[in-house]
Every structure is written in structure tokens, then in C-alpha cells.
N, CA, C and O atoms as CSV, one atom per row, in Angstrom:
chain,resi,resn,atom,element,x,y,z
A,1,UNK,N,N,7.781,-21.909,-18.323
A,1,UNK,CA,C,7.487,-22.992,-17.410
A,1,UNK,C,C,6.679,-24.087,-18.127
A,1,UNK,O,O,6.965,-25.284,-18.176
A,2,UNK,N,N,5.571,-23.438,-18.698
A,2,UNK,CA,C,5.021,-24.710,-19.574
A,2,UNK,C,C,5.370,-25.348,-20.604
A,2,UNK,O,O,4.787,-26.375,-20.951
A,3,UNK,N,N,6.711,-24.666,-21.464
A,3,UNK,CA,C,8.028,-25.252,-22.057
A,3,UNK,C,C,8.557,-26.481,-21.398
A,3,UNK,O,O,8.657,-27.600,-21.901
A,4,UNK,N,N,8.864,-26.118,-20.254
A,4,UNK,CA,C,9.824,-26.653,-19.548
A,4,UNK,C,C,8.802,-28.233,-19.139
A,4,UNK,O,O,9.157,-29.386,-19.382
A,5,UNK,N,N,7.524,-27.801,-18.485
A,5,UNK,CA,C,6.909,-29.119,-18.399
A,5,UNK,C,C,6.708,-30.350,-19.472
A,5,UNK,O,O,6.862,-31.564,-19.343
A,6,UNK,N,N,6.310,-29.557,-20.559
A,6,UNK,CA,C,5.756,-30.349,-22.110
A,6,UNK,C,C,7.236,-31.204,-22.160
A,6,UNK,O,O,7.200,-32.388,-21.822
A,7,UNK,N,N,8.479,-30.631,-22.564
A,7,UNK,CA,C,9.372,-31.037,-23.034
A,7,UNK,C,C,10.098,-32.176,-21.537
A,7,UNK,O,O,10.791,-33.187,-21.655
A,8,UNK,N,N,9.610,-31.520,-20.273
A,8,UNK,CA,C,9.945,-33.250,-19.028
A,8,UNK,C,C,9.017,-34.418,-19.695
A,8,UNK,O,O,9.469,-35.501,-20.069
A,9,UNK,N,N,7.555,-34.001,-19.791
A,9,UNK,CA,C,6.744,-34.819,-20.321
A,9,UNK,C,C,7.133,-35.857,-21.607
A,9,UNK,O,O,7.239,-37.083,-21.557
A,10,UNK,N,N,7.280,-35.120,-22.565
A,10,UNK,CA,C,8.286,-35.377,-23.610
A,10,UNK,C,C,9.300,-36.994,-23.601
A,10,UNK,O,O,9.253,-38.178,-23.934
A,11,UNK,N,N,10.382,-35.696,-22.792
A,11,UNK,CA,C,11.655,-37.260,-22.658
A,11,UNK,C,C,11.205,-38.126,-21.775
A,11,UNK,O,O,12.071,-39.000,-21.793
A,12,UNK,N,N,10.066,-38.573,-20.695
A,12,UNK,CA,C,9.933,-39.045,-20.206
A,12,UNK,C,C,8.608,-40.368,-20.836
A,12,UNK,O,O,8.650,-41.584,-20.652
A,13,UNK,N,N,7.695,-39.673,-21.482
A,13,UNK,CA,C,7.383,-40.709,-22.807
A,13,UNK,C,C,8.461,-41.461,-23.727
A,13,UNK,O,O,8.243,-42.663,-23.877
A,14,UNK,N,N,9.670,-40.892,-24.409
A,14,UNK,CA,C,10.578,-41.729,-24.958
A,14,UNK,C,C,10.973,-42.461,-24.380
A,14,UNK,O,O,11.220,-43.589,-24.808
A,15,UNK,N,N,11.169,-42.085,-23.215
A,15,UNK,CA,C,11.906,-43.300,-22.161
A,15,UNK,C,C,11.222,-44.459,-21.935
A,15,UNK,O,O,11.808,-45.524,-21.740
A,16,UNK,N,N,9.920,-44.338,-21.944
A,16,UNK,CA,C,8.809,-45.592,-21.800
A,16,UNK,C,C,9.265,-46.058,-22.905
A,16,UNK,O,O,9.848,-47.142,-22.945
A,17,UNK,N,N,9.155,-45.641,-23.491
A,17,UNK,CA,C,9.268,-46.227,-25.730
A,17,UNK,C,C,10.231,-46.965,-25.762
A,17,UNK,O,O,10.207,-48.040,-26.362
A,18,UNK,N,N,11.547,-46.392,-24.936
A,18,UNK,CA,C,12.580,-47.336,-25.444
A,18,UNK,C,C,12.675,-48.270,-24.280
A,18,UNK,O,O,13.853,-48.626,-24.305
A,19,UNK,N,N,12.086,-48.869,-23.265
A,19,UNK,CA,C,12.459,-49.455,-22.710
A,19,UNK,C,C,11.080,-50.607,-22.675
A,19,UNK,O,O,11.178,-51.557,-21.898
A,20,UNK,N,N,9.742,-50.464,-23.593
A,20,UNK,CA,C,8.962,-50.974,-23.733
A,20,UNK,C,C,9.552,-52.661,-23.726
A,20,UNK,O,O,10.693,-52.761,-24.179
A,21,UNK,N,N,8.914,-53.952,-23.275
A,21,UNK,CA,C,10.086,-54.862,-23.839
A,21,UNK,C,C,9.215,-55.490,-25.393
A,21,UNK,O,O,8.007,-55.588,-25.606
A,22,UNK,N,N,10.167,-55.764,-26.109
A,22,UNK,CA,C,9.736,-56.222,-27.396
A,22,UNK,C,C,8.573,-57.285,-27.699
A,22,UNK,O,O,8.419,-58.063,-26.757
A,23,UNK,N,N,7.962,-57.441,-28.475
A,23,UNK,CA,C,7.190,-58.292,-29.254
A,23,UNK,C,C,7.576,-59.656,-29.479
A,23,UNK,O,O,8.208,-59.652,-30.536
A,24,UNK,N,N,7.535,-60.425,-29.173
A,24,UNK,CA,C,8.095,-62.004,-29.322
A,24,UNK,C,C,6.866,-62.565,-30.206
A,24,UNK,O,O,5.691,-62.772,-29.903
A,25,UNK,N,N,7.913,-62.815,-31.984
A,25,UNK,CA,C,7.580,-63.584,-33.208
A,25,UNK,C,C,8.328,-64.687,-33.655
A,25,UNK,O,O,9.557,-64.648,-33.715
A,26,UNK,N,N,7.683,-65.634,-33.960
A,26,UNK,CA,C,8.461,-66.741,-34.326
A,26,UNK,C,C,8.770,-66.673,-35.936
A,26,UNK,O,O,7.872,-67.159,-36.623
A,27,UNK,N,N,9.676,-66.251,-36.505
A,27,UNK,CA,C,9.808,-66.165,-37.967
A,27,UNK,C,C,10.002,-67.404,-38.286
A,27,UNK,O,O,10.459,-68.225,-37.490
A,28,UNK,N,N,9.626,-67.708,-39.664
A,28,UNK,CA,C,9.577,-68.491,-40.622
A,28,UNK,C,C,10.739,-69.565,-40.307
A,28,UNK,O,O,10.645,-70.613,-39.669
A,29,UNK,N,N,11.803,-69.026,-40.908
A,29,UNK,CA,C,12.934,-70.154,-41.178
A,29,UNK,C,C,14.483,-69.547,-40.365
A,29,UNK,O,O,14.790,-68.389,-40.081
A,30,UNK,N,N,15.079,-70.550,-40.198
A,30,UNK,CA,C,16.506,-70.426,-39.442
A,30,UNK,C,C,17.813,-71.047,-39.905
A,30,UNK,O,O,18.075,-72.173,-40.328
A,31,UNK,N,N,18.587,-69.915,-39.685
A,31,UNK,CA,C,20.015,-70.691,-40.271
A,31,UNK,C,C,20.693,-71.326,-38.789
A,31,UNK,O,O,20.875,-70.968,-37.625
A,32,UNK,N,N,20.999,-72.876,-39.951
A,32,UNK,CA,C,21.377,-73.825,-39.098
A,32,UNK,C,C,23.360,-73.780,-39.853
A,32,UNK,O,O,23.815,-73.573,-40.978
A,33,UNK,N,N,23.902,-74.053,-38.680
A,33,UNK,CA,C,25.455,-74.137,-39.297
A,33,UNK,C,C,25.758,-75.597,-38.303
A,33,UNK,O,O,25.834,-75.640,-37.075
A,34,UNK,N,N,25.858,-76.417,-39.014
A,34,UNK,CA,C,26.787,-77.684,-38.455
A,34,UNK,C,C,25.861,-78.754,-37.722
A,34,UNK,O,O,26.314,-79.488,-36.844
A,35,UNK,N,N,23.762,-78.816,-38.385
A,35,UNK,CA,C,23.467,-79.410,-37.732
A,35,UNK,C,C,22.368,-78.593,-36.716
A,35,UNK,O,O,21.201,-78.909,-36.484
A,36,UNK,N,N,23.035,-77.596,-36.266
A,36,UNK,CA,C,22.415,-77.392,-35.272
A,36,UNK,C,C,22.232,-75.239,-35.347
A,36,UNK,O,O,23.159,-74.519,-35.718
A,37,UNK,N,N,21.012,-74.774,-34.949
A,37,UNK,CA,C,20.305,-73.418,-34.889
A,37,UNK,C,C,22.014,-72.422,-35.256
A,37,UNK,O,O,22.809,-72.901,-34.446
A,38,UNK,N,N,22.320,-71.974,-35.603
A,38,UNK,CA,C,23.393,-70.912,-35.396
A,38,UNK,C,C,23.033,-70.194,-34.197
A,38,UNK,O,O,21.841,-69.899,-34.115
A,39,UNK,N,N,23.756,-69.859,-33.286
A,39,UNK,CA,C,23.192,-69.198,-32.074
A,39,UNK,C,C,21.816,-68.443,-32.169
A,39,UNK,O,O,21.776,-67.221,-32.027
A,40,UNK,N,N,20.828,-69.100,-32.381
A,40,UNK,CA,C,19.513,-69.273,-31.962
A,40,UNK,C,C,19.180,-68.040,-33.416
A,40,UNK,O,O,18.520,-67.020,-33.216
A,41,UNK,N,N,19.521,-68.240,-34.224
A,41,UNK,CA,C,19.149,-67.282,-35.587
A,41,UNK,C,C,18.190,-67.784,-36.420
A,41,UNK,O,O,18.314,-68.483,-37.426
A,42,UNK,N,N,17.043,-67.266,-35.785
A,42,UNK,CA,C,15.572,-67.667,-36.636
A,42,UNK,C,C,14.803,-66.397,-36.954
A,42,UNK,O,O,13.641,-66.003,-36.856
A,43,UNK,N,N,15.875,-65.970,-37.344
A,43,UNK,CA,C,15.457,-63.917,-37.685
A,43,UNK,C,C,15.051,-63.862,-38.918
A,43,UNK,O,O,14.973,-62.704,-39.327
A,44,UNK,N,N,14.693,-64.854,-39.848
A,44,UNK,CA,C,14.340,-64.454,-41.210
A,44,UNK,C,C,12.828,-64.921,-41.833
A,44,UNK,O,O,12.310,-66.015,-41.606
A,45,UNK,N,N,12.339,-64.029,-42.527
A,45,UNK,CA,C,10.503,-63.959,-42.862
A,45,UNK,C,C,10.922,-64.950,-43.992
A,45,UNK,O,O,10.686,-66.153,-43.878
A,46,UNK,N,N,11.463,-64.500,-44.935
A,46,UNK,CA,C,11.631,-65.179,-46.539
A,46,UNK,C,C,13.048,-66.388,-46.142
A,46,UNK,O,O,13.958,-66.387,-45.313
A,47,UNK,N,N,12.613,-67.298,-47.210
A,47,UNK,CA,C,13.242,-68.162,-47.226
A,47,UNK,C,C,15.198,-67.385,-48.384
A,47,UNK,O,O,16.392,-67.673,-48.466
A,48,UNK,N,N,14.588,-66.761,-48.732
A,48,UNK,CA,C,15.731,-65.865,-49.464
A,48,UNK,C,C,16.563,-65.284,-48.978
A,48,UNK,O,O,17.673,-65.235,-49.508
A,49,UNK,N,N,16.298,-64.683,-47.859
A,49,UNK,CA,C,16.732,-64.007,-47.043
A,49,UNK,C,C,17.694,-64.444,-45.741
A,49,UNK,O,O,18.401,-63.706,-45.054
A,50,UNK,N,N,17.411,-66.397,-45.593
A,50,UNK,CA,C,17.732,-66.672,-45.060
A,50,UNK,C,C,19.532,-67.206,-45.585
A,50,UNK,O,O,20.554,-67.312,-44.907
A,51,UNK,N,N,19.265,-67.447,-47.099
A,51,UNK,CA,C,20.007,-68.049,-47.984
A,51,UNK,C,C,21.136,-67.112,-48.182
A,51,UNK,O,O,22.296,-67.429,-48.445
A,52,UNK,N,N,20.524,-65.589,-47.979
A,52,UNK,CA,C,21.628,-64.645,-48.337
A,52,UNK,C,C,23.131,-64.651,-47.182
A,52,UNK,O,O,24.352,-64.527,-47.269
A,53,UNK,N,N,21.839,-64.933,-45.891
A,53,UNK,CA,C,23.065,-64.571,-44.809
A,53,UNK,C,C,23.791,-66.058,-44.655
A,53,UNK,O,O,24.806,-66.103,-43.959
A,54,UNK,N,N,23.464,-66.880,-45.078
A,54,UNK,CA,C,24.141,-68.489,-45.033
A,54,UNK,C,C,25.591,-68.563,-46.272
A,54,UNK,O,O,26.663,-69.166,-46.216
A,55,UNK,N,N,24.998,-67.664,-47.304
A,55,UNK,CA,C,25.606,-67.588,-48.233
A,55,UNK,C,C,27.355,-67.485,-47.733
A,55,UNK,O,O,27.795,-66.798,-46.811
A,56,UNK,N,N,28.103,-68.354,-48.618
A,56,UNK,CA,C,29.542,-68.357,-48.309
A,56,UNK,C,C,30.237,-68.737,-46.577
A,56,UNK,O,O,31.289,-68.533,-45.972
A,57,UNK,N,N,28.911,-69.391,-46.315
A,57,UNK,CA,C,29.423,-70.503,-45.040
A,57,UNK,C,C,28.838,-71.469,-45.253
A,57,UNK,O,O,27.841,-71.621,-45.959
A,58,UNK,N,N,29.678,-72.547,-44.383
A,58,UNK,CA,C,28.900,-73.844,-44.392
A,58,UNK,C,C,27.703,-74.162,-43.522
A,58,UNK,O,O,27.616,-74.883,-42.528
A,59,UNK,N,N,26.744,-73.382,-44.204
A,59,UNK,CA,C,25.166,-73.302,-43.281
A,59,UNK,C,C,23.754,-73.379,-44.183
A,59,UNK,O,O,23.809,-73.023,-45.361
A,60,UNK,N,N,22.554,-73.825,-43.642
A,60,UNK,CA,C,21.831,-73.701,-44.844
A,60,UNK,C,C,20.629,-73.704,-43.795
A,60,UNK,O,O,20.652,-73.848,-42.573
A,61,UNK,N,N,19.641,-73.509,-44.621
A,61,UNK,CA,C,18.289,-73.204,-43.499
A,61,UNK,C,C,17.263,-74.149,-43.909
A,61,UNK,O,O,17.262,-75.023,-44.776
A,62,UNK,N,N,16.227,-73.686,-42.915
A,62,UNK,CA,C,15.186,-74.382,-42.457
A,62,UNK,C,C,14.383,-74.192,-42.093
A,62,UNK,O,O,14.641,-73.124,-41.539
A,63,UNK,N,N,13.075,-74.448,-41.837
A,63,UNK,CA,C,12.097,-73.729,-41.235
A,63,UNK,C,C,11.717,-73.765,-39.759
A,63,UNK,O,O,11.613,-74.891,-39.271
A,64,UNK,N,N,11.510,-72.796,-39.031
A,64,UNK,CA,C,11.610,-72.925,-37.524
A,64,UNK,C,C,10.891,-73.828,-37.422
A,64,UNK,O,O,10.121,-74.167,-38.321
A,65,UNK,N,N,11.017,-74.554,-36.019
A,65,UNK,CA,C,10.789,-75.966,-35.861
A,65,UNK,C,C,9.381,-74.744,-34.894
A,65,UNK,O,O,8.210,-75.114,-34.980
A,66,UNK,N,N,9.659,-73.568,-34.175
A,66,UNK,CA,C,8.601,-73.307,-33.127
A,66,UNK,C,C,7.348,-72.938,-33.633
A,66,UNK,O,O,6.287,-72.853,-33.016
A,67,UNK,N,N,7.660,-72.649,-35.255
A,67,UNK,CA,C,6.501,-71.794,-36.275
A,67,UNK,C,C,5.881,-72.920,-37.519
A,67,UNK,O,O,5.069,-72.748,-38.429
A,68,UNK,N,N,6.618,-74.031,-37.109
A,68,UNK,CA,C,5.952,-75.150,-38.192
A,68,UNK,C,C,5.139,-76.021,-36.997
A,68,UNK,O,O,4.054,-76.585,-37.141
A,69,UNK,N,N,5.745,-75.984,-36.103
A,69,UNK,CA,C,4.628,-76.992,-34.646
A,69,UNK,C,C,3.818,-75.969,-33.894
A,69,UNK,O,O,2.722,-76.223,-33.395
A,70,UNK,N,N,4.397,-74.838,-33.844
A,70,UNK,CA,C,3.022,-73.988,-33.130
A,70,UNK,C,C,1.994,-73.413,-33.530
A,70,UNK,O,O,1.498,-72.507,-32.860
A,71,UNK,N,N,1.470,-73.810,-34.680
A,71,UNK,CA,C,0.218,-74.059,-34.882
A,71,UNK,C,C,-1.044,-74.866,-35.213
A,71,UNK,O,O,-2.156,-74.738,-35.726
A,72,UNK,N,N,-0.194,-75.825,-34.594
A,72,UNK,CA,C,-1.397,-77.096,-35.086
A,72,UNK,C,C,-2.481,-77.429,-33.636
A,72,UNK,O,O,-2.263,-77.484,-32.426
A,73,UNK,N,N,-3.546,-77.580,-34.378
A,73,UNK,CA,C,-4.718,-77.883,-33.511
A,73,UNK,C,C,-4.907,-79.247,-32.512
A,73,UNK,O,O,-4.925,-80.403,-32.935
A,74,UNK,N,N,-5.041,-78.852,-31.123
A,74,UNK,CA,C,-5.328,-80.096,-30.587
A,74,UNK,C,C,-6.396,-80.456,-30.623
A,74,UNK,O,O,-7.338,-79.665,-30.672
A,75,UNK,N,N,-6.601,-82.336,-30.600
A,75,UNK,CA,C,-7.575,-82.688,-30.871
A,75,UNK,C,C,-8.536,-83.170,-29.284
A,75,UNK,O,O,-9.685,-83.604,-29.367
């Protein structure tokens, strides 16, 4: 029986875990294709990284516009 409780206890903590909702970060830089965000792809820390997944399309990156203006001080 106290098997049986630990292990309800158990899957019922994972279940919190996975349904926690995520962390909202503004990364660094974003691949832009044609001008404009690629469907909202600002998933990359390194600027390298951004270059890899642009690589062999016509796309190139940039730095998020929300992580280069959201931190400046008002006066």
C-alpha cells in the first residue's frame, strides 16, 4: 500500500513538471528570411549558431530587436 501511494505521488509530481508553463527569454539574435523574423525564430544565444541554421537559404540574422531595446534605462 505504501508502494502504491509513493509511486501515485510520484506520477502525479511529473505531471506538474510537464505541464509547468515555460520560462520566457529573449535570445540574442534572429533569423530573418526575406526582410522579415522567419516565423518568429529568435531561438539562438550565439551569433554562430544563428548562421548555421540560415546557412543554404536566403536568410541572415540579426539581433533581436526585444533583447537590444529591452534593456535600456528610462530616464
Amino acid at each position: 500500500m505504501k508502494m502504491l501511494m509513493i509511486g501515485i505521488a510520484a506520477g502525479g509530481l511529473s505531471m506538474l513538471a510537464a505541464t509547468a508553463p515555460s520560462q520566457a527569454r529573449d535570445y540574442k539574435y534572429c533569423l530573418y528570411e526575406g526582410g522579415e523574423v522567419a516565423a518568429g525564430d529568435c531561438s539562438f544565444v550565439t551569433y554562430a549558431q544563428c548562421q548555421a541554421s540560415a546557412s543554404g537559404r536566403v536568410a541572415d540574422c540579426r539581433i533581436n530587436p526585444r533583447w537590444a531595446y529591452g534593456r535600456q534605462l528610462r530616464r
